[in-house]
N, C-alpha and C positions, 0 to 999 in steps of 0.2 A: 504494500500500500504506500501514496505518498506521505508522505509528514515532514515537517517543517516544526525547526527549533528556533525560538525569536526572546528574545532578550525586552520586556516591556516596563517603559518608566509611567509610574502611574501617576495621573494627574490629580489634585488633590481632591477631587468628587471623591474618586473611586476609594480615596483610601478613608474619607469620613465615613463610608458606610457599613465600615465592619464588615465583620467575614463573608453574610450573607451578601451584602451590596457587592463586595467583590468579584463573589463569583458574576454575580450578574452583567457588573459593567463589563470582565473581561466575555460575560456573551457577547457584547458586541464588538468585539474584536474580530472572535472566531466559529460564530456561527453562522450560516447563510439563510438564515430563515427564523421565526417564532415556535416550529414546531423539531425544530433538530435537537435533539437529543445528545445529552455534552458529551460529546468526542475530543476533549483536549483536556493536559495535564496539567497542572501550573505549582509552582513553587515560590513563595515570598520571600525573599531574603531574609533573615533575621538580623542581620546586620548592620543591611539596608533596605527597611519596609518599603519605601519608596520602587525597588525596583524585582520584578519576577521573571521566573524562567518559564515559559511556555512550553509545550509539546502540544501539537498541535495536526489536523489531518488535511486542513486549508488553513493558507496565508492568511493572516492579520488584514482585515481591509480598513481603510481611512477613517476616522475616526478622529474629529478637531478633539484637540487638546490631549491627546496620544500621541507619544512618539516609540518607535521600538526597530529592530534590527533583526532582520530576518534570514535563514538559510533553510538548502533542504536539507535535511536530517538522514543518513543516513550511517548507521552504525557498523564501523568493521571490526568483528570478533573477531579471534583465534584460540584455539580450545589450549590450555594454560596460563594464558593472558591473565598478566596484574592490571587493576585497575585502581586507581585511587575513586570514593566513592562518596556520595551525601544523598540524605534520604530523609524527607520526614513523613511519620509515618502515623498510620493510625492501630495503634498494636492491640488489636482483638482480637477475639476467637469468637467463633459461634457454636452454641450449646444448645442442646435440645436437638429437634430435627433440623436439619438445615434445608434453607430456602429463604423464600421473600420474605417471613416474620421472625424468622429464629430470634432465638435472642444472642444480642452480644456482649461480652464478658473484655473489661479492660487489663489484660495480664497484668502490667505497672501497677494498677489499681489495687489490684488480686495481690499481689506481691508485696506491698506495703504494709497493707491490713495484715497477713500470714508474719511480714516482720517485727511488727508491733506486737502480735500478739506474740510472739516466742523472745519480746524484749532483747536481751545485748547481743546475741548469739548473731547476726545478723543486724548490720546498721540500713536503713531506709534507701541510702543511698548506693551501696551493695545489690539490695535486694533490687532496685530499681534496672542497675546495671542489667544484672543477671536475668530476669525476666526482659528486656526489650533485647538482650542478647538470640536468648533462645527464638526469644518470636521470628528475631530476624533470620538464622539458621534453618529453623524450620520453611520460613518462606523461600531460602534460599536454593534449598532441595529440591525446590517445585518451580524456581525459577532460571535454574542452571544457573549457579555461580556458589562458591565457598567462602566465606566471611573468613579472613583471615587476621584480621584485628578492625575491631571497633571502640567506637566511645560514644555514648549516651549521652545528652544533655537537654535542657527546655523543657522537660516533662510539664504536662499543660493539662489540665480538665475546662473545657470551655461549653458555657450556653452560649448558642448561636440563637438566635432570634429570626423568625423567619417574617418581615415584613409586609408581605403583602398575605399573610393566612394565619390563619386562625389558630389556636391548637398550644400546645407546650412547646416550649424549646426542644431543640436539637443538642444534646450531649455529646462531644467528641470531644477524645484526649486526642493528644499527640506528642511526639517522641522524636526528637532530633537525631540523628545518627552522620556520624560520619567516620572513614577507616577505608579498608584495604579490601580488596576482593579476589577471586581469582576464575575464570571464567570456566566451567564444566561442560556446558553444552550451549555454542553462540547462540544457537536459532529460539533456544528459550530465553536466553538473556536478550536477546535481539525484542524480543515480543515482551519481555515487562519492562523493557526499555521507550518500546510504542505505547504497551499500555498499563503501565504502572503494577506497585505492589499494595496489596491489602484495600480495604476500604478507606469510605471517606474523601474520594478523590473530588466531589463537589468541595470540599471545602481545602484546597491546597494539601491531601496528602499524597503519597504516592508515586513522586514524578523521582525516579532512582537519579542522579547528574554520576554522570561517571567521566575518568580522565584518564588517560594513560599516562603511565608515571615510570 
């Protein structure tokens, strides 16, 4: 499929409108219609809120008071390949049956409460480590690549508010990551490259940035 990586500095609308407003204003970057269905990845910098990483299936089209830098994306694996890597992520699991309602379970979450309650033996920030470790391991099995050293940080529980409907907030944590990788099988790294890891990708999780180092 085509896709296009675009570097987008966001102007100050989009960034007064919190996460939900986010997603939306970047719809009108990259979707060609009211009815399409989000097909693009997006990452915020934490560094620099002001500026995100796009993945995307159509180019950015014009949009006053947008500016951004675009190419086509096209990712070249080789099976052993180190990669330098960032990821934020949205670290759940889903319990019960799985499908459209399941429920889902915040491991970091899970993991803090489990270190509390067994007091010194395990410090909060340990357990924090080790659980968004695993998560990512686990996903990594299923997305051809081997986590070869990471580091955790920004651990986040956030209500999004959904503006235009009715209803309770939206609950998502999220989990900074960044570290080493080593590539298993391209064509699966290739595809959570196009289409991200884990849920929550309406709200910036999931867009893997990789580099070779």
């Amino acid at each position: 499929m085509d896709a296009y990586f675009s570097r987008v500095e966001l102007p100050p609308a989009a960034m007064a409108g919190g996460d939900y407003g986010l997603h939306q204003s970047l719809w009108q970057l990259f979707s060609d219609g009211p009815d399409r269905e989000r097909d693009f990845l997006f990452h915020q910098r934490s560094e620099r809120p002001s500026t995100c990483f796009v993945v995307s299936r159509r180019p950015p089209q014009p949009v006053a008071g947008w500016t951004f830098d675009t190419r086509e994306y096209r990712p070249q694996l080789l099976p052993g390949q180190r990669l330098a890597f960032a990821l934020r992520a949205n670290p759940t699991v889903a319990r019960g049956r799985e499908g459209r309602h399941s429920a889902r379970h915040d491991v970091v979450f899970d993991a803090r409460r489990r270190a509390e309650a067994r007091g010194a033996a395990m410090s909060l920030a340990e357990a924090e480590q080790q659980a968004g470790r695993d998560w990512l391991e686990r996903r990594g099995e299923a997305c051809g690549f081997v986590v070869e050293a990471v580091r955790s940080t920004g651990y986040e529980r956030k209500q999004i508010h959904r503006r235009s409907r009715g209803g309770p907030p939206i609950v998502v944590s999220r989990l900074d990551y960044e570290g080493t990788l080593r590539v298993a099988d391209p064509e699966r790294l290739r595809q959570a490259l196009l289409h991200g890891i884990g849920p929550a990708k309406a709200f910036g999780c999931g867009l893997l940035l990789v580099r070779r180092i």
